[in-house]
C-alpha positions in Angstrom: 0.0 0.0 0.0 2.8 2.4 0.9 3.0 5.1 3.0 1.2 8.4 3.4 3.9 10.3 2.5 4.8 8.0 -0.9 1.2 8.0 -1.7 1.1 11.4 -1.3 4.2 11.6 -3.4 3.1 9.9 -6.1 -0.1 11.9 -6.3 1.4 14.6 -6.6 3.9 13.3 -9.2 0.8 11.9 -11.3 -0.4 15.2 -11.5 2.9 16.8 -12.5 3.9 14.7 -15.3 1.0 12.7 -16.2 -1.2 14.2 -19.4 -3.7 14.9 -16.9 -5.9 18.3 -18.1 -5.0 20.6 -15.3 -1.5 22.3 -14.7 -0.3 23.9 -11.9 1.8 27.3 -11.8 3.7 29.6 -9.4 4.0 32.8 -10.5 5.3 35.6 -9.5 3.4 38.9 -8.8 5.4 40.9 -11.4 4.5 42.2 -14.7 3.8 39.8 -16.8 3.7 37.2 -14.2 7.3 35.6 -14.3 6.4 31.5 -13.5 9.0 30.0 -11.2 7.2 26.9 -11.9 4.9 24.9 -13.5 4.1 21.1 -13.9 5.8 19.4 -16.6 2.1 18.3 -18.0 1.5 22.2 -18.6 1.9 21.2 -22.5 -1.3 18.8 -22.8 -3.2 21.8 -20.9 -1.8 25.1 -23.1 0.7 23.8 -25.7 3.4 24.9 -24.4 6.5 23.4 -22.6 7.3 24.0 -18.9 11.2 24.7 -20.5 9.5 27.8 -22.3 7.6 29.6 -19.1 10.7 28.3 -16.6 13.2 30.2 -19.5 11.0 33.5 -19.9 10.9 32.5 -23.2 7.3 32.8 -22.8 5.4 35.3 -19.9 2.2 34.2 -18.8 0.5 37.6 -19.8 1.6 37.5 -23.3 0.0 34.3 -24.0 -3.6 35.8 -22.2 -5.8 36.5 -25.3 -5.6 40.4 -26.0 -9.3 40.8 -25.5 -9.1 38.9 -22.0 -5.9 40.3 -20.5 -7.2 44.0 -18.9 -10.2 42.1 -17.1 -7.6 39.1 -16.0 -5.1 41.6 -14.5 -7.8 43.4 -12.7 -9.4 40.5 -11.1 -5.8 39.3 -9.7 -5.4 43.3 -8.6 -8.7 43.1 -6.9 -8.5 40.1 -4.8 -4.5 40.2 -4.5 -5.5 43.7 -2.6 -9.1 42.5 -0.6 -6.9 40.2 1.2 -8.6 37.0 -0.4 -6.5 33.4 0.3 -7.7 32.3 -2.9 -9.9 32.9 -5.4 -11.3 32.1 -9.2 -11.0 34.2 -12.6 -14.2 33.8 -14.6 -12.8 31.8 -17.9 -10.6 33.2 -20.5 -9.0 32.6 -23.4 -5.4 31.9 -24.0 -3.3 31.5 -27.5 -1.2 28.5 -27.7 1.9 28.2 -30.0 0.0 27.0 -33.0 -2.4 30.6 -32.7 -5.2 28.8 -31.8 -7.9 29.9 -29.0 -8.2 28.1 -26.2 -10.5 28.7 -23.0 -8.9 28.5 -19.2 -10.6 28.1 -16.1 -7.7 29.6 -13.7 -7.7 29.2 -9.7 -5.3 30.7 -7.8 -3.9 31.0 -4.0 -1.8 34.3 -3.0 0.8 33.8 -0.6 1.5 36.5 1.4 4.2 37.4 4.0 4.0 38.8 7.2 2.9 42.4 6.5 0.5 40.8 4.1 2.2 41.5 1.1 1.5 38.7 -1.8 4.5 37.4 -3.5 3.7 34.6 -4.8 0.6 33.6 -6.7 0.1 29.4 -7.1 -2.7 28.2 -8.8 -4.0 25.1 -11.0 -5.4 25.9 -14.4 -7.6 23.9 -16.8 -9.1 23.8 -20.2 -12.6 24.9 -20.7 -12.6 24.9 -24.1 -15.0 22.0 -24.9 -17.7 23.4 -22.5 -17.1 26.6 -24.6 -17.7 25.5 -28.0 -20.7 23.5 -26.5 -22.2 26.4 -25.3 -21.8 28.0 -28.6 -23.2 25.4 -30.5 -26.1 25.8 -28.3 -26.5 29.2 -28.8 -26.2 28.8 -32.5 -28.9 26.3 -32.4 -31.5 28.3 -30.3 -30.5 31.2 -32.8 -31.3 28.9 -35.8 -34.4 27.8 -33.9 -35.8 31.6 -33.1 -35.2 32.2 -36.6 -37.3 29.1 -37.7 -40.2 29.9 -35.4 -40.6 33.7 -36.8 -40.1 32.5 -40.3 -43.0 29.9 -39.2 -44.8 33.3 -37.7 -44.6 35.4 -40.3 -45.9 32.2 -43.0 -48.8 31.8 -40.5 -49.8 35.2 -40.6 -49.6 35.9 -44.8 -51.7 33.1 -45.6 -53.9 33.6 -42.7 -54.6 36.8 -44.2 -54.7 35.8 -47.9 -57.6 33.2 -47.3 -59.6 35.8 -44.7 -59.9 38.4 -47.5 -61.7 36.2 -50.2 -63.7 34.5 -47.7 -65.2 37.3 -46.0 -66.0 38.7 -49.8 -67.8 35.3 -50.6 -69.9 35.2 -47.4 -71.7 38.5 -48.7 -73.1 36.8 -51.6 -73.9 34.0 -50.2 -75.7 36.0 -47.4 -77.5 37.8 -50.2 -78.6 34.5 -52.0 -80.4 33.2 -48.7 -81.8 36.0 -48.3 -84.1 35.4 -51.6 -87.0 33.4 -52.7 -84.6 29.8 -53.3 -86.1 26.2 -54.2 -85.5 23.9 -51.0 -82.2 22.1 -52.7 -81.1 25.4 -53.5 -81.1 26.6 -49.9 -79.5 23.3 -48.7 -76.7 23.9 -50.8 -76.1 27.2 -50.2 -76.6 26.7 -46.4 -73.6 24.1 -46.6 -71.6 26.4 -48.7 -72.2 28.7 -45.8 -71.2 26.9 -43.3 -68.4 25.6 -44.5 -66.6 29.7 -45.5 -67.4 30.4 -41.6 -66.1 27.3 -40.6 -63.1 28.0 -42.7 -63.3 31.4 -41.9 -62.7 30.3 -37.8 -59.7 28.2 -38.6 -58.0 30.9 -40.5 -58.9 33.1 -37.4 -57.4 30.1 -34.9 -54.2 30.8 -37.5 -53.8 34.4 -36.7 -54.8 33.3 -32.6 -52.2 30.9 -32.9 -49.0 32.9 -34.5 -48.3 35.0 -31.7 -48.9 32.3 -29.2 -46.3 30.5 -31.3 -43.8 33.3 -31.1 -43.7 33.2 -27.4 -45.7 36.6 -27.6 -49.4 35.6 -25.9 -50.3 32.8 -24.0 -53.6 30.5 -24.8 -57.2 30.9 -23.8 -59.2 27.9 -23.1 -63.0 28.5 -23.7 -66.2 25.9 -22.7 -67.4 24.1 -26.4 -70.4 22.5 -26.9 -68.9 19.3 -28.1 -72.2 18.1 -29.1 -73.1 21.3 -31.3 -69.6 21.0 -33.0 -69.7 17.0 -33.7 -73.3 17.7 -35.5 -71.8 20.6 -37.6 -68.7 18.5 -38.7 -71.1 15.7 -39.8 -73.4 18.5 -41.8 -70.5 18.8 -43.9 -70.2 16.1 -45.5 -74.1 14.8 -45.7 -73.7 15.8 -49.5 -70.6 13.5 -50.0 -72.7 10.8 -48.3 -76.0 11.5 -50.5 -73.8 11.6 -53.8 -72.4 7.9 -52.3 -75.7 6.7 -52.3 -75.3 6.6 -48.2 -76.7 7.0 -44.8 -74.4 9.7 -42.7 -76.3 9.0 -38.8 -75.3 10.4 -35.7 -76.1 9.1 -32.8 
């Protein structure tokens, strides 16, 4: 089993050299944070080689993304100066040797001395990237689906009104019709043709009810319906189809 201390030991020396995705610094509280070490793993986490920090070769701050590196230094400022044992930068991005982006998540312990002073800075740092890009692809896809749902909308609401208009001009004559001298057959017929513009009338007025509702912009209303009323009026419609088939349409 070993001991505590060699099992320590060899904890501590899988996480140094082992391709493990978090790396471990010491910096200095300098510009451009001088590291006076880092784990030899550091290059599976950033790209670059412990040799190339250890060498000032590279500075940590010149590898921070441009767009990053103000709001990073402040945040070390900040709690470096509030006294703070340790504490956590919100996740930025880094460029790695080949110029490629990558995302950090960065937690780091300031040791001070005895008049409080920091002067050193040790922390372990990870890459975020693949939550990153997850989270973009997500947003992409809620973009694309916004984007359906008004294209959806706006379809909705042209044809909606492209079948209103004509149908509310053919109810007027049909209004007129019934309203003359008519032989029984005649009525029938016209009374079906009549109830079946206001019936399509209603749906293209549930269309226009429903596109906002679909757009997240209204929520729904739920009315009592006389099921019995509606089941009769859906059967009316097609008692001519029956008649023509030579059959018996009966609800009971």
């Amino acid at each position: 089993m070993g001991t505590a201390g060699e099992i320590e030991d060899l904890v501590f020396q899988t996480l140094l050299e082992q391709p493990v995705p978090v790396a471990i610094f010491c910096w200095r509280p300098t510009e451009g944070w001088a590291v006076e070490f880092v784990s030899p793993n550091v290059r599976h986490v950033l790209g670059y080689t412990a040799e190339d920090f250890l060498s000032r070769r590279v500075l940590y701050a010149d590898i921070v993304h441009p767009e990053d590196i103000e709001r990073v230094t402040r945040e070390v400022q900040a709690h470096s100066g509030s006294g703070d044992a340790a504490f956590e930068h919100e996740d930025y991005r880094i460029i790695d040797p080949q110029g490629r982006t990558r995302w950090v998540r960065d937690v780091t312990a300031a040791i001070r001395d005895a008049s409080g002073r920091v002067t050193r800075l040790i922390g372990y740092i990870f890459e975020s990237t693949a939550r990153h890009e997850a989270l973009e692809a997500l947003a992409a896809a809620k973009h694309e689906a916004e984007a359906a749902t008004r294209a959806r909308t706006e379809f909705f609401m042209n044809v909606s009104h492209e079948f209103r208009t004509p149908l509310t001009l053919l109810l007027g004559p049909l209004d007129d019709l019934l309203a003359g001298p008519l032989e029984t057959e005649q009525r029938d017929a016209l009374q079906t043709m009549r109830r079946n513009a206001h019936r399509l009338l209603r749906l293209v007025s549930s269309l226009l009810a429903f596109a906002p509702i679909d757009a997240g912009r209204a929520s729904a209303t739920f009315t009592a319906t006389d099921l019995a009323a509606s089941t009769r009026e859906i059967a009316g419609l097609f008692l001519s189809a029956a008649h023509n088939a030579n059959l018996d349409l009966v609800l009971d």
